[in-house]
C-alpha positions as CSV (number, residue, x, y, z in Angstrom):
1,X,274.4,187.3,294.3
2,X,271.9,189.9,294.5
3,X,272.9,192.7,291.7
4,X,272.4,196.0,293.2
5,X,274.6,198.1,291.6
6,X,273.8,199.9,288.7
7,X,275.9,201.3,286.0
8,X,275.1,203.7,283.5
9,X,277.1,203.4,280.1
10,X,279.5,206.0,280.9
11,X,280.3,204.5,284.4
12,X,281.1,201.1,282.9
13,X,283.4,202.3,280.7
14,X,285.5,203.5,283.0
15,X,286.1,199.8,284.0
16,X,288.0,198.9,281.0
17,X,291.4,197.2,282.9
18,X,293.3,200.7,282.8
19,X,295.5,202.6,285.2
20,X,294.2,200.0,287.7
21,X,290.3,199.4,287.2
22,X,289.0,196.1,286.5
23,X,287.4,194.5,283.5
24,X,283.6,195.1,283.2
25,X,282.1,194.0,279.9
26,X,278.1,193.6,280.1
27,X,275.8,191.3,278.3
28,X,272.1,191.8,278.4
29,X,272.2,194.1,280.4
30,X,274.2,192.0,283.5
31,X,277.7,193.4,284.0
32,X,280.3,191.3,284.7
33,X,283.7,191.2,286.1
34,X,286.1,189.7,283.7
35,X,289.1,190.5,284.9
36,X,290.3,187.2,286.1
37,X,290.5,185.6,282.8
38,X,293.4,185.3,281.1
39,X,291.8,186.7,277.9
40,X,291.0,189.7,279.4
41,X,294.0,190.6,281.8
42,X,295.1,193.3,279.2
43,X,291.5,195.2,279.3
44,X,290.9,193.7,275.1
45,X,289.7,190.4,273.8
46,X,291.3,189.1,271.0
47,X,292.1,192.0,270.2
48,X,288.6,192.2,269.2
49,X,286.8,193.7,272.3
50,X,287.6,196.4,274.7
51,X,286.5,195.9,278.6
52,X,284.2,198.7,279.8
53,X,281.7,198.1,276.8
54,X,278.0,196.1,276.2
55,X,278.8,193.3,274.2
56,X,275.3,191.6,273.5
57,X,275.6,192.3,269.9
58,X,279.1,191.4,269.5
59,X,278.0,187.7,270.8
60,X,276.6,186.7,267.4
61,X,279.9,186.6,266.0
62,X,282.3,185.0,268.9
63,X,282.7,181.9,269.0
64,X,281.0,180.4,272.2
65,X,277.6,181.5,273.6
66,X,276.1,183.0,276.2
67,X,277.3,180.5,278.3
68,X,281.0,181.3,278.9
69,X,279.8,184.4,281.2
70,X,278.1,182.1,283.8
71,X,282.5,181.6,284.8
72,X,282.3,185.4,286.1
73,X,280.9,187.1,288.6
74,X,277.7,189.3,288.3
75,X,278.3,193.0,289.4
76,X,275.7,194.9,288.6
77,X,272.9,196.0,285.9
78,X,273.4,198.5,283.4
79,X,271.0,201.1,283.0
């Protein structure tokens, strides 16, 4: 998928699974949509994480790597 939409902090937190918006979280700087998983339909991970926010730091302490967001689609960059 070629990523050509970009998203400034601001705009990607508006995509945080409320009042109808999906679930963007980004990590390194690729934003994905998240919204299909089951541990993300309510716009928070384990009550952890909020959708709409850059989550590269937050990776060091979850559980799984990098990995888990080749299951999503790519969306965009954030700039």
């Amino acid at each position: 998928m070629e990523m050509s939409k970009e998203f400034t902090y601001a705009e990607l937190q508006q995509f945080n699974g409320e009042k109808g918006q999906p679930v963007y979280i980004a990590h390194n700087n690729i934003v994905y949509d998240v919204s299909e998983s089951d541990l993300w339909k309510t716009g928070r991970h384990q009550n952890l994480h909020d959708g709409g926010e850059e989550l590269t730091n937050e990776l060091t302490r979850a559980p799984h790597g990098e990995e888990v967001f080749e299951r999503f689609p790519k969306v965009g960059v954030l700039k």
